[in-house]
Steps between C-alpha positions, in 0.01 A plus 500: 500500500685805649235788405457755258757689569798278328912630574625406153815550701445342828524715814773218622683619250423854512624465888877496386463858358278669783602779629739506838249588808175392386472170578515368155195639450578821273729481173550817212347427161645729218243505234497691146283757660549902441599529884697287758317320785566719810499168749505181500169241448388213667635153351202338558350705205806554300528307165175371544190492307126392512430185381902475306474128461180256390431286800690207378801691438496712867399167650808324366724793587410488843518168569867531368577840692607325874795290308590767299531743810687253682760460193527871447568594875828185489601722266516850639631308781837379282810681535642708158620258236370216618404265186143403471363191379366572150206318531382677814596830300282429199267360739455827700545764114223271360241568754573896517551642146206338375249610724570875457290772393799596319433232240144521479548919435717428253320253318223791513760750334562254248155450425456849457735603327454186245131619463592882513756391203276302323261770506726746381574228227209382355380867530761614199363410198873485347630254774155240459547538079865333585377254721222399293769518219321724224780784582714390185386478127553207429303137734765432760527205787306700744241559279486154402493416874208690622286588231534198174511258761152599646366558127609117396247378696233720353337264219441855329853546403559154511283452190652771259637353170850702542864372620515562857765763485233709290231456755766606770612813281116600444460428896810688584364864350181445571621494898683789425217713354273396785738561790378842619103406448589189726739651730301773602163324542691240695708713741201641731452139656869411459502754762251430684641129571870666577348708742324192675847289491621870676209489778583132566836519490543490891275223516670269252795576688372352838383224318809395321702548818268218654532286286859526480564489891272195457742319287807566671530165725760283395815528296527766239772636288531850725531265788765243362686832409478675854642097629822548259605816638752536810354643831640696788386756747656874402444818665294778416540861422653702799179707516309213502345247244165613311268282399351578147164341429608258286697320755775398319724568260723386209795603333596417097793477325495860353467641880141590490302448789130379515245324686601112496136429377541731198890362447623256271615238716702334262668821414562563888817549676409578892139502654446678881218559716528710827409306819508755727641866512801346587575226271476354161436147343722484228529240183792489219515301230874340436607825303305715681551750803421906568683768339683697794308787446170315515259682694207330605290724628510741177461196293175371735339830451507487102379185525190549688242561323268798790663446795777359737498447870776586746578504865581941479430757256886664536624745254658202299195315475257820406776533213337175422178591436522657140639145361184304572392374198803545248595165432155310503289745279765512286578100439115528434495765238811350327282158492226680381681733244696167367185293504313809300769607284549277180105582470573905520774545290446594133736321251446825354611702766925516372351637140241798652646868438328778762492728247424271220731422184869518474817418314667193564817574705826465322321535155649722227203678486535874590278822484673723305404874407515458180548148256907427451428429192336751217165445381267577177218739493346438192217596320286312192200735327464753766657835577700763332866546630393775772232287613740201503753701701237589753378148563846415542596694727199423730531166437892510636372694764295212597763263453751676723240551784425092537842404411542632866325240613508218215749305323423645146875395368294246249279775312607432151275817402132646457301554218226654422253427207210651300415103414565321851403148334699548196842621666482191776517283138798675394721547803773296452613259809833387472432134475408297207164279579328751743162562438386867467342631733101603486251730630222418736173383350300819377158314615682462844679910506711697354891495518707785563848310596703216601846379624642297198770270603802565260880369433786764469837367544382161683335682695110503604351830474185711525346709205208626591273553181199780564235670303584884427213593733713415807764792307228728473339489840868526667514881402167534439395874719204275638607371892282195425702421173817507611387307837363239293835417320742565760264201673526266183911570413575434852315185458685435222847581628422308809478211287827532342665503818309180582667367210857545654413348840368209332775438228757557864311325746446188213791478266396404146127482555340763238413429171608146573275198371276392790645116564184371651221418240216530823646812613535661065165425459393711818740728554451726162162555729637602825805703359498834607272507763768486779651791332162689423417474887842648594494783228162600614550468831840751538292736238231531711528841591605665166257657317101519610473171722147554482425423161801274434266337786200477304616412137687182716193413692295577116718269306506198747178510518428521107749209480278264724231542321665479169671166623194315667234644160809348244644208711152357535402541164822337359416226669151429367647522165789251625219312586454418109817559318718342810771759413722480810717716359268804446335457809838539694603802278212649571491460833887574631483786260174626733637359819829687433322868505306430836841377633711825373185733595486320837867567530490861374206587737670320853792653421377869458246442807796354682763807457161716587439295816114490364283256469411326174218408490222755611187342678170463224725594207479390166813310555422330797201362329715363222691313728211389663310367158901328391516354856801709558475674756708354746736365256636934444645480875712179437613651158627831717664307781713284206567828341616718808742173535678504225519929551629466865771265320588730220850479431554191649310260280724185520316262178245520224290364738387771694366612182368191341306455867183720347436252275252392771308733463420452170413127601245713743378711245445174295324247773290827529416498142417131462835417430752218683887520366732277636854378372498129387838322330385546157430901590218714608200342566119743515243291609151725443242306659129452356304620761676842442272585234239252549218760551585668128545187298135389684382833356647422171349139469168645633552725198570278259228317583235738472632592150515106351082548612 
């Protein structure tokens, strides 16, 4: 064994590039340090560390270092372009680069930043949700991968009575709801053990340089590679050859230049290492050689990875001194980056807007001041001719100000009525077949106006239908009147101009028969909600936010209750009469208010930029008692989707896709649809309501005594 203190470039070597006068004893080492050595140290601890090697590695090297000194001073000793025997040159490269620190520092970079990345990784919730695949709506491969495969061997799961694609589904939201709860309570020691892999990084690095160094006896692919190359003695720079710390270096087909450890043999066209400050071993493959301008010592400096060595510290090598580093941090990071990257980008990445929706590019939609076509202001029941006039002209007014900013070229007209329900019977809609249109439930609320979808000339339009209230309050003298239907019009109008970026974006698609039985008997549920979320959300602002607010926050939460108190009682009585049918009417007509309430309140909160549920209200305890809680943020993230893609909607998909969560809404309810050949499928298992029927029997029986 040599000692502790182990040259991982040996001092024989170091010898070639001391500095003239001292006796070989002093040489220059240029390091990434702030400031430039002022002289020269002493070779013997230069390159050097304590305890480099494990004794079986040092004692190997040593034995091998006489030869090798031998070899390398019959070749200082050859004149310029003198050819070399190739196995003597791969001989001579595959002791040296190796060894280095150079490899064992970068290894430690690597490490680091391969932790440092995965830290950064598996700290963003987004990035793990892709990875773990529960970042889309729908069970993907990735999910499949890491999560179903897992819950297959759990005899749990493995013992429901449903298809496997319905246990998947069910799986699939569930890991979606409990993400954050997880993710959170799981990221402390995730942290904790990335810090450790941080603290032993250098350590693991010393390790797996051992090892390697260990195994490098004998043939190897690097080696056979070095043996196919031609050899020859060339001369160094005039102001003499540096020696970077990796030793040697390699050159690729594009012209970059890197350490020959951290090359790509196969993809290499010249390999050199200096042998002195003087000379150069030099290998080219058969279409290989140096570009003219090839500068070694510039190229030797970006490939080191802290320092290089040289015989004087002239102007031209202090110019040197800044490149240390370039090339090998950089081949790292690119590894790293390229190794990280298809687990940090977001497929949804193309489709995000930074300031949220916007019209497709190229469509015919355009913001006009005012609609290019005329429109109706009409008026059933209510006002005398000045009053008329004066709602009119407000109601224009209005009109002109968010045509600025809205396509409003498909309002057909407005109309205002004394009898709301009776005039949304009687407007006429262009096409024979279409149903008429009706008013909300009254034991749900009260309806002041809606968007009707209408045909004029072949073409889909918007005639929004209100009560005469809205025509009141809109010159009504009271502030809080007029703010409160200003907020509701724009709502309205907002809506119509949805109805033109639909009917541009997808060609045909309103008031079309829905093709897909699954997705008809769902989607009368869902459809809406997209739009009620986007309405809401640009009408935020407009009139008192506040209370608009509350009466969102008031009416979600009376629509929980209402579902979970009617849903579960429907079902006892399905229990009996085994109506299918009145169950599911029952409940998808209950399941469709919590949905459009849900939508209404994200999408006012949203614009707002507040949050929606309040801590210990009496909505957040109707989540909790539904189990719904952590369902609302996967129902906002769907919906601020489809906004941030408004315009550019490219199928009846994207709109069919919240179907889910009425599958949710069902599971959560007792309730397990799926799609089968011969239709939809609801499988309502026993146990759902095994507690009331036991109640019932127990009943029974104490009335037979």
């Amino acid at each position: 064994m040599a000692g502790s203190n182990q040259h991982y470039i040996p001092q024989f070597f170091q010898k070639g590039f001391a500095v003239a006068g001292s006796d070989e004893t002093k040489i220059w080492k240029i390091t990434t340090a702030k400031w430039l050595p002022t002289k020269p140290g002493p070779i013997k601890s230069t390159a050097s560390d304590d305890s480099f090697y494990s004794r079986t590695v040092d004692d190997e090297i040593t034995n091998q270092e006489n030869e090798m000194a031998r070899i390398v001073r019959e070749l200082r000793e050859k004149p310029v372009g003198t050819e070399v025997d190739p196995e003597v040159a791969a001989g001579v490269l595959a002791h040296f680069s190796p060894r280095t620190a150079h490899i064992r520092d970068v290894f430690e970079w690597g490490m680091r930043e391969v932790v440092t990345g995965a830290e950064r990784l598996f700290s963003d919730g987004e990035q793990v949700k892709r990875l773990a695949g529960i970042d889309q709506r729908e069970p993907n491969d990735a999910f499949r991968t890491n999560v179903m495969n897992l819950l297959r061997e759990n005899e749990m799961f493995a013992s429901l009575p449903l298809p496997n694609f319905v246990v998947e589904r069910i799986a699939f939201y569930l890991a979606k709801e409990q993400f954050e709860t997880n993710f959170n309570n799981n990221l402390p020691s995730m942290k904790g053990a990335i810090s450790q892999l941080l603290d032993n990084a250098g350590e693991a690095a010393r390790s797996g340089h051992n090892k390697a160094l260990a195994n490098l006896d004998g043939p190897n692919k690097r080696r056979a590679f070095l043996e196919s190359l031609s050899w020859k003695i060339v001369a160094g720079p005039p102001e003499g050859t540096i020696l970077p710390d990796c030793v040697a270096l390699a050159l690729d087909h594009t012209g970059t230049v890197t350490s020959f450890m951290l090359a790509k043999f196969d993809d290499c066209l010249a390999v050199m290492m200096p042998l002195d400050k003087d000379v150069l071993l030099l290998g080219t493959s058969e279409e290989g050689g140096l570009p003219s301008t090839f500068d070694f010592n510039k190229e030797a400096a970006r490939a080191s990875h802290s320092f290089f060595l040289s015989s004087t510290k002239s102007d031209r090598i202090e110019a040197l001194w800044p490149l240390i580093g370039e090339r090998s941090t950089c081949i790292v990071d690119e590894a790293v980056k390229s190794g990280l990257e298809r687990h940090t980008t977001s497929p949804l990445a193309a489709d995000s807007e930074e300031d949220g929706a916007r019209v497709a590019p190229g469509s015919d939609i355009q913001p006009a001041t005012t609609p290019s076509r005329s429109y109706q202001v009409s008026f059933i029941g209510c006002a005398d001719e000045t009053t008329a006039k004066m709602i009119a002209r407000e109601t224009e007014q209005l009109v002109k100000e968010l045509g600025r900013f809205l396509p409003l070229n498909r309002l057909d007209g407005i109309t205002f009525a004394a009898d709301y329900p009776e005039a949304l019977q009687k407007i006429d809609r262009g096409k024979p077949g279409l149903k008429q249109p009706t008013t909300i439930d009254r034991d749900v609320g009260i309806g002041f106006g809606q968007n009707v979808l209408v045909v004029r000339d072949e073409v889909v339009m918007g005639r929004i239908v209100t009560d005469s209230s809205i025509g009141n309050a809109i010159i009504s003298k009271n502030e809080q009147q007029v703010l409160w239907a200003i907020g509701l019009m724009s709502k309205l109008l907002v809506n119509v101009a949805l109805t033109e970026m639909i009917d541009v974006a997808l060609q045909g698609l309103l008031l079309q028969p829905i093709p897909d039985h699954e997705n008809n008997t769902f989607y009368t549920t869902v459809d809406g909600v997209a739009e009620e979320y986007i309405s809401t959300y640009m009408c935020a602002t407009l009139g008192n936010s506040n209370e608009k607010t509350d009466d969102h926050r008031q009416l979600l939460t009376e629509a929980l209750i209402g579902m979970r108190e009617t849903v579960l009682s429907a079902r006892h009585a399905y229990r009996y009469d085994g109506d299918l049918d009145i169950l599911l009417e029952i409940t998808l007509s209950k399941i469709r208010h919590v949905l459009f309430f849900a939508a209404g309140l994200l999408g006012h909160t949203g614009g707002l930029g507040v949050e929606a549920v309040p801590p210990r209200s009496e909505l957040e305890d109707a989540l909790v008692k539904t189990g719904l809680k952590l369902w609302l943020p996967i129902y906002k993230e769907d919906l601020e989707k489809f906004r941030l893609r408004l315009g550019r909607w490219e199928s009846f998909n994207e709109f069919a896709a919240f179907n889910v969560h009425i599958e949710r809404l069902m599971w959560q309810l007792g309730m397990i649809p799926w799609k089968t050949d011969e239709g939809m499928r609801v499988e309502i298992p026993i146990g759902s309501d095994a507690e009331v029927l036991m109640a019932d029997l127990t009943a029974s029986g104490l009335k037979g005594k």
